[in-house]
C-alpha positions as CSV (number, residue, x, y, z in Angstrom):
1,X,68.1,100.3,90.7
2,X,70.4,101.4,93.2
3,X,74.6,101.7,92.4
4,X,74.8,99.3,95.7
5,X,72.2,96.6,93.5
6,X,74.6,97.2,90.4
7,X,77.9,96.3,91.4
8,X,77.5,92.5,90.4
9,X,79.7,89.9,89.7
10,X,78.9,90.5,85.9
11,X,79.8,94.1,85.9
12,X,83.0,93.7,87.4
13,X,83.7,91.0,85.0
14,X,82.8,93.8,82.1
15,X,85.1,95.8,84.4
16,X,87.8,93.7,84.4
17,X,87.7,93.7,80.4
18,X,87.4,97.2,79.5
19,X,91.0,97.7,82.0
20,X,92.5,94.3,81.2
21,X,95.1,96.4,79.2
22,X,96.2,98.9,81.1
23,X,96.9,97.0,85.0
24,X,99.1,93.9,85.5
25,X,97.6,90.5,86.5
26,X,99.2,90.6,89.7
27,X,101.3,87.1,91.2
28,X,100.2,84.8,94.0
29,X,102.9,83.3,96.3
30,X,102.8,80.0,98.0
31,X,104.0,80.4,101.3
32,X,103.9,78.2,104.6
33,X,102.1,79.6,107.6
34,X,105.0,78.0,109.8
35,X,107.3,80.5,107.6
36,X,105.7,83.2,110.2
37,X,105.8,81.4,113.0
38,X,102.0,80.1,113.3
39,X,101.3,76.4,112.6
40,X,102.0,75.1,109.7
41,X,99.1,75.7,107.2
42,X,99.2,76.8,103.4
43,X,98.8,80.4,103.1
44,X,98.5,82.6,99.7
45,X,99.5,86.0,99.3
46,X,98.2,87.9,96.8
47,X,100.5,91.2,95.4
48,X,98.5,93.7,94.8
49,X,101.6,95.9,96.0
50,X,103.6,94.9,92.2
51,X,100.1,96.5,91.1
52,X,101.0,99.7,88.7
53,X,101.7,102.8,91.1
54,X,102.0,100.5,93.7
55,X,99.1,99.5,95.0
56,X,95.1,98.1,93.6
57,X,94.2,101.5,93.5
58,X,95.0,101.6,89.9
59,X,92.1,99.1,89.3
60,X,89.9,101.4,90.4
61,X,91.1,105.1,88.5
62,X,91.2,103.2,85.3
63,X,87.4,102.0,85.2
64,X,86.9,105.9,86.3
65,X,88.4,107.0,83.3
66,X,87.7,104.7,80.6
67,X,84.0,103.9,82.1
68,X,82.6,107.9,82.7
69,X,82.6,110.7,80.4
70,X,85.7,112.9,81.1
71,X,85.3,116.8,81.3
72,X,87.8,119.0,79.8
73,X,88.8,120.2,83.5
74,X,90.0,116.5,84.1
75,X,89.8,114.6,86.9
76,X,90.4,115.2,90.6
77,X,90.7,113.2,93.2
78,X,91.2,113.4,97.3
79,X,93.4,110.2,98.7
80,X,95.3,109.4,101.5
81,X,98.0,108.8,98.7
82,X,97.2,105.2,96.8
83,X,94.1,106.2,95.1
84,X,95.9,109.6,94.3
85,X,98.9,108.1,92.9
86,X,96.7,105.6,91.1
87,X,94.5,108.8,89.4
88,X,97.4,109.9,88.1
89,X,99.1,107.3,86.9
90,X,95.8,106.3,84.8
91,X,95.6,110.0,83.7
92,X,98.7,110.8,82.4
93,X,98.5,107.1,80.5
94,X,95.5,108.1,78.8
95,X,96.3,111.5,78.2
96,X,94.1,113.9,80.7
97,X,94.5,116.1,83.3
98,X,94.6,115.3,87.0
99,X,94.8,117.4,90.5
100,X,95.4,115.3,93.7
101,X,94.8,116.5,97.5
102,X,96.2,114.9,99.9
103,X,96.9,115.4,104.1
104,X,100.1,116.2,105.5
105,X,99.7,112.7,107.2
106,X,100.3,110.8,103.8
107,X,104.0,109.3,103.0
108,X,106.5,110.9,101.2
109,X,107.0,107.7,99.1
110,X,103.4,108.7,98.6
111,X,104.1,112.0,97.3
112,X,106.7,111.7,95.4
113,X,104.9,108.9,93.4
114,X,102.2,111.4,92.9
115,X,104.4,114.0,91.9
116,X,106.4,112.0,89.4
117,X,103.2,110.8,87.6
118,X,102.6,114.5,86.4
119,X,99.7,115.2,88.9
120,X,99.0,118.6,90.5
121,X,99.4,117.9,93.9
122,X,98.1,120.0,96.7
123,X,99.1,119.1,100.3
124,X,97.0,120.8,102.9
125,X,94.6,119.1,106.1
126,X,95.7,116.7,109.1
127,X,93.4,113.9,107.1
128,X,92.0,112.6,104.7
129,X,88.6,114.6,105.0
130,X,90.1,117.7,104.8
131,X,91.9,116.6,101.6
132,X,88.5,115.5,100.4
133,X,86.6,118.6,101.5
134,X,89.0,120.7,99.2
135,X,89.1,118.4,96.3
136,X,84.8,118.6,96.4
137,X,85.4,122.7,96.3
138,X,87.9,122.5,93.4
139,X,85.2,120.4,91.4
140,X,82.3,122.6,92.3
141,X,84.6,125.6,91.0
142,X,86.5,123.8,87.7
143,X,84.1,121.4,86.6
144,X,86.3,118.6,86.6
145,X,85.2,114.7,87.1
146,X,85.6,113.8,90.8
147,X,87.3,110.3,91.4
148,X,86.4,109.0,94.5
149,X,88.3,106.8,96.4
150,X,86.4,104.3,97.8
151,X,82.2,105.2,97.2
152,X,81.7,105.4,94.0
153,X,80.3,102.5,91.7
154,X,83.2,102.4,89.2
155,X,85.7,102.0,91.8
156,X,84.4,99.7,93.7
157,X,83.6,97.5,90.2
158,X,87.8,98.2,89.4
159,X,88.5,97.0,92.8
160,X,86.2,94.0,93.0
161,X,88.5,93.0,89.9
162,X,90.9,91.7,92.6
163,X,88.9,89.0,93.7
164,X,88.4,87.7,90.0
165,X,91.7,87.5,89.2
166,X,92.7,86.1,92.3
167,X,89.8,83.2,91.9
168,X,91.4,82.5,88.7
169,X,94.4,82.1,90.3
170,X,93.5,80.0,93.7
171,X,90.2,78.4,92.8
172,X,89.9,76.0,95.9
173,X,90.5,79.2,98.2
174,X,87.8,79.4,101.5
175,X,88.9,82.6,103.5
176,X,90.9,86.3,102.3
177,X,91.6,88.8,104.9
178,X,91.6,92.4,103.4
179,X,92.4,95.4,105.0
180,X,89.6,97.8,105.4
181,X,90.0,101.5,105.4
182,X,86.7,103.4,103.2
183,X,85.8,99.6,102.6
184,X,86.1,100.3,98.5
185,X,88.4,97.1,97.9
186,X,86.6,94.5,100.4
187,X,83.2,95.5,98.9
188,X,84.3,94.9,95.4
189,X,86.0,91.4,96.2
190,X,82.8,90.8,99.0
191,X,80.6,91.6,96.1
192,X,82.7,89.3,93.3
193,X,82.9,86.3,95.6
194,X,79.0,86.9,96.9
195,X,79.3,84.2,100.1
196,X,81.0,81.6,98.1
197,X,84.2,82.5,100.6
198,X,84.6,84.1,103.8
199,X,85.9,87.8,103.3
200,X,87.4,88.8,106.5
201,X,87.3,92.5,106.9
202,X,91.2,93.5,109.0
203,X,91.4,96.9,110.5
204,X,93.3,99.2,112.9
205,X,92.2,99.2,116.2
206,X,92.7,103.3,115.6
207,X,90.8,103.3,112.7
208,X,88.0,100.9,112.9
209,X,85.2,102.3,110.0
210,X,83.9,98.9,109.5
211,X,83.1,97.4,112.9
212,X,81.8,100.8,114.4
213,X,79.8,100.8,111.0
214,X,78.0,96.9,111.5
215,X,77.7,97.7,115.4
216,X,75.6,100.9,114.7
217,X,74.0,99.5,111.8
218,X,75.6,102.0,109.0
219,X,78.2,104.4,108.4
220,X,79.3,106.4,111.3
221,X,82.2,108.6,112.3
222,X,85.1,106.6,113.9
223,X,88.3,107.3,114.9
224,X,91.2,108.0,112.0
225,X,94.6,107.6,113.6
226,X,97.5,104.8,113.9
227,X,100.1,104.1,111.8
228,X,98.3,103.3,108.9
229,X,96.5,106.7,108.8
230,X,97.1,107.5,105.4
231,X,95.4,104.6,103.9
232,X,93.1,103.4,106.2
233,X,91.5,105.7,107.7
234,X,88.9,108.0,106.1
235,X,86.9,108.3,109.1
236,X,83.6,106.6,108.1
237,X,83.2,103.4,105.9
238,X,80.9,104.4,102.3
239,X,77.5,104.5,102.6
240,X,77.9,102.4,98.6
241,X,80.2,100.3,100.3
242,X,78.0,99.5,103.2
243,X,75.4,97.2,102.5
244,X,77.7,95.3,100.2
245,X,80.1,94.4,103.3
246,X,76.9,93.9,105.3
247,X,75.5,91.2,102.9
248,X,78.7,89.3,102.3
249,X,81.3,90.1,104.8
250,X,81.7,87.4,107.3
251,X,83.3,89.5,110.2
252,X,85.5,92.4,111.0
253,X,88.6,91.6,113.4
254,X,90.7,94.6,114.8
255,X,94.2,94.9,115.1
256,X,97.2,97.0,116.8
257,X,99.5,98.9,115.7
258,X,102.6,97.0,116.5
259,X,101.1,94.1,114.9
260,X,100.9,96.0,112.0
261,X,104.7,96.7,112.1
262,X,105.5,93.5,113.1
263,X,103.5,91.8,110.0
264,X,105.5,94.6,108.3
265,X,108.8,92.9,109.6
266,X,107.9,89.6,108.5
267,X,107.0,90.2,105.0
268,X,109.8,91.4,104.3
269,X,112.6,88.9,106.3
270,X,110.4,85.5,105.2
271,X,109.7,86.8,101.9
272,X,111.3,90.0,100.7
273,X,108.2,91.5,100.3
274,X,107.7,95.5,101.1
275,X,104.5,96.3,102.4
276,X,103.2,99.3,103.9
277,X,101.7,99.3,106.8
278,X,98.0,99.2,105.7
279,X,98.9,96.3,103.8
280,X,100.4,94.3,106.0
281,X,97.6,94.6,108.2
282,X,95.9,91.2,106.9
283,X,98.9,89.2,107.9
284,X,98.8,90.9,111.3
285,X,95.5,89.4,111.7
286,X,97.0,85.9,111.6
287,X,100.2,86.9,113.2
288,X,98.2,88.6,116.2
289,X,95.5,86.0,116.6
290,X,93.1,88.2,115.4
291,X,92.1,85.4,113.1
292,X,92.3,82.1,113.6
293,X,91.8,79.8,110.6
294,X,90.2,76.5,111.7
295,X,91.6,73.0,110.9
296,X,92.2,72.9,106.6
297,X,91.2,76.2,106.1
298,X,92.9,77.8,102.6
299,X,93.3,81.3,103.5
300,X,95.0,84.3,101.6
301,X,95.8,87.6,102.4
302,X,95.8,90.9,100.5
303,X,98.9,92.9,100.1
304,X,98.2,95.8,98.9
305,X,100.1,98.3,98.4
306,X,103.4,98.8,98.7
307,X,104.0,102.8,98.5
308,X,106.6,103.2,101.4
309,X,110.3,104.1,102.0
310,X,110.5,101.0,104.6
311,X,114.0,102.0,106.3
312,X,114.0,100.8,109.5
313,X,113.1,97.4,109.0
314,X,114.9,96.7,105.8
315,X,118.1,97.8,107.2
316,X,117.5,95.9,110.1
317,X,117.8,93.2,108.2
318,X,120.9,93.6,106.3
Protein backbone atom coordinates (compact mmCIF):
# COMPACT_ATOMS: atom_id res chain seq x y z
CA UNK A 1 0.00 0.00 0.00
CA UNK A 2 1.17 3.23 -0.85
CA UNK A 3 2.22 6.07 2.14
CA UNK A 4 -0.59 8.39 0.14
CA UNK A 5 -3.37 5.06 0.85
CA UNK A 6 -1.98 5.09 4.60
CA UNK A 7 -2.46 8.37 5.86
CA UNK A 8 -6.11 7.71 7.21
CA UNK A 9 -8.26 9.16 9.57
CA UNK A 10 -7.22 6.13 11.99
CA UNK A 11 -3.56 6.74 11.78
CA UNK A 12 -3.67 10.21 12.52
CA UNK A 13 -5.91 9.47 15.36
CA UNK A 14 -2.88 6.86 16.57
CA UNK A 15 -0.86 10.03 15.69
CA UNK A 16 -2.53 12.25 17.70
CA UNK A 17 -1.99 9.76 20.84
CA UNK A 18 1.44 8.82 20.65
CA UNK A 19 2.17 13.19 20.63
CA UNK A 20 -0.78 14.01 22.84
CA UNK A 21 1.93 14.82 25.56
CA UNK A 22 4.30 16.77 24.14
CA UNK A 23 2.08 19.70 21.88
CA UNK A 24 -0.74 21.96 23.37
CA UNK A 25 -4.45 21.47 22.37
CA UNK A 26 -4.53 24.71 20.72
CA UNK A 27 -7.76 27.44 21.47
CA UNK A 28 -10.56 28.34 19.09
CA UNK A 29 -11.89 31.92 19.15
CA UNK A 30 -15.34 33.07 18.34
CA UNK A 31 -15.26 35.92 16.41
CA UNK A 32 -17.83 37.90 14.15
CA UNK A 33 -17.13 38.29 10.47
CA UNK A 34 -18.51 41.93 10.67
CA UNK A 35 -15.46 42.35 13.33
CA UNK A 36 -13.37 42.54 9.79
CA UNK A 37 -15.47 44.35 8.02
CA UNK A 38 -17.40 41.56 5.83
CA UNK A 39 -21.02 40.78 6.65
CA UNK A 40 -21.79 39.63 9.66
CA UNK A 41 -21.37 35.78 9.77
CA UNK A 42 -19.81 33.52 12.63
CA UNK A 43 -16.22 32.87 11.95
CA UNK A 44 -13.73 30.50 13.97
CA UNK A 45 -10.22 30.88 14.29
CA UNK A 46 -8.19 28.25 15.07
CA UNK A 47 -4.41 29.11 16.84
CA UNK A 48 -2.19 27.05 15.72
CA UNK A 49 0.28 30.09 16.11
CA UNK A 50 0.07 29.46 20.52
CA UNK A 51 1.30 25.98 19.01
CA UNK A 52 4.86 25.10 20.79
CA UNK A 53 7.68 26.92 18.68
CA UNK A 54 5.11 28.86 17.27
CA UNK A 55 3.48 27.32 14.76
CA UNK A 56 1.75 23.38 13.78
CA UNK A 57 4.91 22.42 12.65
CA UNK A 58 5.63 20.94 15.95
CA UNK A 59 2.78 18.30 15.28
CA UNK A 60 4.56 17.16 12.63
CA UNK A 61 8.62 16.78 14.12
CA UNK A 62 7.15 15.03 17.06
CA UNK A 63 5.44 12.00 15.21
CA UNK A 64 8.98 12.04 13.30
CA UNK A 65 10.68 11.41 16.28
CA UNK A 66 8.71 9.38 18.49
CA UNK A 67 7.20 7.31 15.31
CA UNK A 68 10.74 6.40 13.24
CA UNK A 69 13.76 4.86 14.48
CA UNK A 70 16.37 7.64 15.31
CA UNK A 71 20.04 7.30 14.14
CA UNK A 72 22.78 8.24 16.33
CA UNK A 73 23.63 11.22 13.77
CA UNK A 74 20.19 12.69 14.69
CA UNK A 75 17.89 14.31 12.77
CA UNK A 76 18.16 16.99 10.06
CA UNK A 77 15.90 18.85 8.56
CA UNK A 78 15.56 21.69 5.62
CA UNK A 79 12.66 24.46 6.35
CA UNK A 80 11.79 27.71 5.49
CA UNK A 81 12.02 28.22 9.29
CA UNK A 82 8.54 26.64 11.09
CA UNK A 83 9.32 23.10 10.41
CA UNK A 84 13.05 23.89 11.43
CA UNK A 85 12.19 25.51 14.64
CA UNK A 86 9.60 22.83 15.20
CA UNK A 87 12.63 19.88 14.63
CA UNK A 88 14.37 21.32 17.11
CA UNK A 89 12.18 22.13 19.67
CA UNK A 90 10.96 18.30 19.56
CA UNK A 91 14.76 17.24 19.53
CA UNK A 92 16.13 18.94 22.24
CA UNK A 93 12.74 17.83 24.37
CA UNK A 94 13.46 14.37 23.76
CA UNK A 95 17.06 14.45 24.07
CA UNK A 96 18.69 14.08 20.26
CA UNK A 97 20.63 15.79 18.05
CA UNK A 98 19.31 18.14 15.36
CA UNK A 99 20.99 20.36 12.30
CA UNK A 100 18.61 22.85 10.49
CA UNK A 101 19.15 24.57 6.93
CA UNK A 102 17.53 27.25 6.15
CA UNK A 103 17.61 30.24 3.15
CA UNK A 104 18.66 33.57 3.74
CA UNK A 105 14.94 34.55 2.84
CA UNK A 106 13.61 33.05 6.28
CA UNK A 107 12.80 35.61 9.31
CA UNK A 108 15.04 36.46 11.90
CA UNK A 109 12.25 35.76 14.48
CA UNK A 110 12.75 32.50 12.58
CA UNK A 111 16.27 32.12 13.34
CA UNK A 112 16.64 33.11 16.41
CA UNK A 113 13.89 30.57 17.55
CA UNK A 114 15.92 27.94 15.87
CA UNK A 115 18.94 29.01 17.36
CA UNK A 116 17.64 29.22 20.94
CA UNK A 117 16.22 25.61 20.72
CA UNK A 118 19.89 24.26 20.64
CA UNK A 119 19.78 23.43 16.82
CA UNK A 120 22.82 23.65 14.48
CA UNK A 121 21.78 26.04 12.21
CA UNK A 122 23.20 26.56 8.75
CA UNK A 123 22.02 29.55 6.69
CA UNK A 124 23.06 29.36 3.05
CA UNK A 125 20.61 29.45 -0.47
CA UNK A 126 17.99 32.24 -1.77
CA UNK A 127 15.22 29.32 -0.96
CA UNK A 128 14.00 26.87 0.33
CA UNK A 129 15.34 24.25 -2.24
CA UNK A 130 18.69 25.13 -1.80
CA UNK A 131 18.33 24.70 1.93
CA UNK A 132 16.86 21.30 1.17
CA UNK A 133 19.44 20.34 -1.45
CA UNK A 134 22.15 20.80 1.42
CA UNK A 135 20.34 19.18 4.17
CA UNK A 136 19.81 15.82 1.58
CA UNK A 137 23.92 16.09 1.18
CA UNK A 138 24.52 16.36 4.97
CA UNK A 139 22.27 13.12 5.41
CA UNK A 140 23.93 11.16 2.59
CA UNK A 141 27.33 12.13 4.31
CA UNK A 142 26.26 11.70 8.38
CA UNK A 143 23.67 9.27 8.34
CA UNK A 144 21.35 11.15 10.16
CA UNK A 145 17.30 10.82 9.89
CA UNK A 146 15.92 13.36 7.39
CA UNK A 147 12.69 15.20 8.64
CA UNK A 148 10.95 16.42 5.85
CA UNK A 149 8.86 19.23 5.94
CA UNK A 150 5.91 18.60 4.22
CA UNK A 151 6.19 14.90 2.08
CA UNK A 152 6.72 12.53 4.26
CA UNK A 153 3.97 10.19 5.87
CA UNK A 154 4.62 11.02 9.49
CA UNK A 155 4.35 14.57 8.99
CA UNK A 156 1.56 14.80 7.19
CA UNK A 157 -0.22 12.19 9.91
CA UNK A 158 1.27 15.02 12.91
CA UNK A 159 -0.24 17.70 10.80
CA UNK A 160 -3.64 16.13 9.92
CA UNK A 161 -3.87 16.10 13.92
CA UNK A 162 -5.08 19.73 13.43
CA UNK A 163 -8.22 18.95 11.90
CA UNK A 164 -9.05 16.35 14.82
CA UNK A 165 -8.66 18.54 17.43
CA UNK A 166 -10.25 21.30 15.81
CA UNK A 167 -13.50 18.83 14.95
CA UNK A 168 -13.52 18.21 18.53
CA UNK A 169 -13.64 21.59 19.19
CA UNK A 170 -16.25 23.04 16.36
CA UNK A 171 -18.20 19.88 15.44
CA UNK A 172 -20.99 21.67 13.32
CA UNK A 173 -18.13 23.41 11.20
CA UNK A 174 -18.78 23.22 6.99
CA UNK A 175 -15.72 25.13 5.41
CA UNK A 176 -11.65 25.77 6.81
CA UNK A 177 -9.41 27.73 4.68
CA UNK A 178 -5.71 26.77 5.17
CA UNK A 179 -2.84 28.17 3.74
CA UNK A 180 -0.97 26.09 1.31
CA UNK A 181 2.71 26.25 0.86
CA UNK A 182 4.39 22.16 0.31
CA UNK A 183 0.56 21.27 0.97
CA UNK A 184 1.88 19.03 4.29
CA UNK A 185 -0.83 20.63 6.64
CA UNK A 186 -4.02 20.78 4.23
CA UNK A 187 -3.35 17.16 3.23
CA UNK A 188 -3.31 15.92 6.74
CA UNK A 189 -6.60 17.98 7.73
CA UNK A 190 -8.08 17.12 3.89
CA UNK A 191 -7.20 13.55 4.69
CA UNK A 192 -8.76 13.66 8.56
CA UNK A 193 -12.03 15.41 7.46
CA UNK A 194 -12.18 13.01 4.00
CA UNK A 195 -15.17 15.32 2.18
CA UNK A 196 -17.27 15.57 5.29
CA UNK A 197 -16.19 19.63 5.06
CA UNK A 198 -14.96 21.76 2.43
CA UNK A 199 -11.05 22.38 2.82
CA UNK A 200 -10.28 25.42 1.02
CA UNK A 201 -6.68 25.39 -0.15
CA UNK A 202 -5.36 29.66 0.24
CA UNK A 203 -2.25 30.58 -1.41
CA UNK A 204 0.01 33.46 -2.67
CA UNK A 205 -0.54 34.50 -5.96
CA UNK A 206 3.57 34.36 -6.04
CA UNK A 207 3.69 31.12 -4.78
CA UNK A 208 0.85 29.15 -6.15
CA UNK A 209 2.18 25.08 -5.75
CA UNK A 210 -1.29 23.88 -5.43
CA UNK A 211 -3.36 25.37 -8.31
CA UNK A 212 -0.41 25.05 -10.89
CA UNK A 213 -0.28 21.47 -9.33
CA UNK A 214 -4.44 20.51 -10.08
CA UNK A 215 -4.17 22.50 -13.44
CA UNK A 216 -1.31 20.24 -14.74
CA UNK A 217 -2.53 17.35 -13.06
CA UNK A 218 0.49 16.79 -10.45
CA UNK A 219 3.36 18.42 -8.92
CA UNK A 220 5.07 20.88 -10.98
CA UNK A 221 7.61 23.79 -10.51
CA UNK A 222 5.85 27.11 -9.74
CA UNK A 223 6.95 30.27 -8.82
CA UNK A 224 8.42 30.78 -4.96
CA UNK A 225 8.33 34.49 -4.17
CA UNK A 226 5.99 37.19 -2.16
CA UNK A 227 6.01 38.02 1.13
CA UNK A 228 5.32 34.82 2.56
CA UNK A 229 8.41 33.25 0.90
CA UNK A 230 9.71 31.55 3.81
CA UNK A 231 6.83 29.46 4.55
CA UNK A 232 4.99 29.08 1.62
CA UNK A 233 6.83 28.57 -0.89
CA UNK A 234 8.85 25.40 -1.65
CA UNK A 235 8.43 25.56 -5.23
CA UNK A 236 6.34 22.43 -5.96
CA UNK A 237 3.42 21.00 -3.86
CA UNK A 238 4.50 16.91 -2.59
CA UNK A 239 4.10 14.37 -4.78
CA UNK A 240 2.61 12.41 -0.96
CA UNK A 241 0.64 15.38 -0.53
CA UNK A 242 -0.81 15.41 -3.98
CA UNK A 243 -3.39 12.98 -4.50
CA UNK A 244 -4.59 13.51 -0.99
CA UNK A 245 -5.49 17.36 -1.92
CA UNK A 246 -6.74 16.03 -5.19
CA UNK A 247 -9.36 13.60 -3.62
CA UNK A 248 -10.64 15.87 -0.86
CA UNK A 249 -9.72 19.43 -1.52
CA UNK A 250 -12.57 21.41 -2.67
CA UNK A 251 -10.73 24.28 -4.44
CA UNK A 252 -7.65 26.44 -4.41
CA UNK A 253 -8.20 30.41 -4.34
CA UNK A 254 -5.13 32.75 -4.82
CA UNK A 255 -4.39 35.67 -3.10
CA UNK A 256 -2.00 38.99 -3.11
CA UNK A 257 0.36 40.13 -1.27
CA UNK A 258 -1.12 43.18 0.25
CA UNK A 259 -3.99 41.08 1.26
CA UNK A 260 -1.81 39.15 3.09
CA UNK A 261 -0.57 42.19 5.05
CA UNK A 262 -3.72 43.62 5.33
CA UNK A 263 -5.32 40.23 6.92
CA UNK A 264 -2.00 40.67 8.97
CA UNK A 265 -3.28 44.15 10.16
CA UNK A 266 -6.52 42.96 11.18
CA UNK A 267 -5.67 40.06 13.26
CA UNK A 268 -3.93 41.88 15.16
CA UNK A 269 -6.21 45.41 15.70
CA UNK A 270 -9.71 43.18 15.95
CA UNK A 271 -8.12 40.55 17.95
CA UNK A 272 -4.58 40.97 19.19
CA UNK A 273 -3.62 38.23 17.40
CA UNK A 274 0.11 38.04 15.68
CA UNK A 275 0.24 36.29 12.66
CA UNK A 276 2.83 36.00 10.14
CA UNK A 277 2.20 36.46 6.96
CA UNK A 278 1.73 32.89 5.75
CA UNK A 279 -0.77 32.58 8.30
CA UNK A 280 -2.77 35.20 7.85
CA UNK A 281 -3.22 34.26 4.36
CA UNK A 282 -6.60 32.32 5.16
CA UNK A 283 -8.27 35.46 6.45
CA UNK A 284 -7.08 37.29 3.42
CA UNK A 285 -9.03 34.94 1.49
CA UNK A 286 -12.22 36.26 3.10
CA UNK A 287 -10.96 39.71 3.51
CA UNK A 288 -10.02 39.84 -0.36
CA UNK A 289 -13.06 38.09 -1.76
CA UNK A 290 -11.12 35.31 -2.69
CA UNK A 291 -13.74 33.30 -0.84
CA UNK A 292 -16.95 33.91 -0.43
CA UNK A 293 -18.88 31.76 2.05
CA UNK A 294 -22.56 31.34 0.89
CA UNK A 295 -25.66 32.17 3.09
CA UNK A 296 -25.05 30.03 6.83
CA UNK A 297 -21.91 28.78 6.01
CA UNK A 298 -19.67 28.03 9.42
CA UNK A 299 -16.33 28.68 8.23
CA UNK A 300 -12.81 28.75 10.16
CA UNK A 301 -9.63 29.70 9.31
CA UNK A 302 -6.16 28.41 10.16
CA UNK A 303 -3.63 30.61 11.88
CA UNK A 304 -0.73 29.14 11.86
CA UNK A 305 2.03 30.29 12.88
CA UNK A 306 3.05 33.04 14.50
CA UNK A 307 7.07 33.23 14.18
CA UNK A 308 7.49 37.00 13.32
CA UNK A 309 8.90 40.26 14.80
CA UNK A 310 5.55 42.16 13.50
CA UNK A 311 6.84 45.85 13.98
CA UNK A 312 5.26 47.87 11.69
CA UNK A 313 1.81 47.08 12.22
CA UNK A 314 1.82 46.56 15.91
CA UNK A 315 3.22 49.90 16.48
CA UNK A 316 0.94 51.23 14.22
CA UNK A 317 -1.38 50.54 16.41
CA UNK A 318 -0.31 51.81 19.60
Amino acid sequence: MSDARRITPEAIAETGRRIAGHIRRTPVLAVSAGDFGLADFPLTLKLELTQHSGSFKVRGAFANLLGRQLPAAGVAAASGGNHGAAVAFAARRLGHRARVFVPEISSPAKIARIRGYGADLVVGGKLYAEALAACEAYVARSGALAVHAFDERETILGQGTVGEELEAQVPDLDTLLVAVGGGGLIAGIAAWYAGRIKVVGVEPRLAPTLGMALAAGGPVDAPAGGIAADSLAPRRIGTLVYPIVRAHVAQAVLVEDEAIVAAQRALWEVARIVAEPGAAAPLAALLSRAYVPAAGERVAVLVSGGNTTAVDFAAAAT
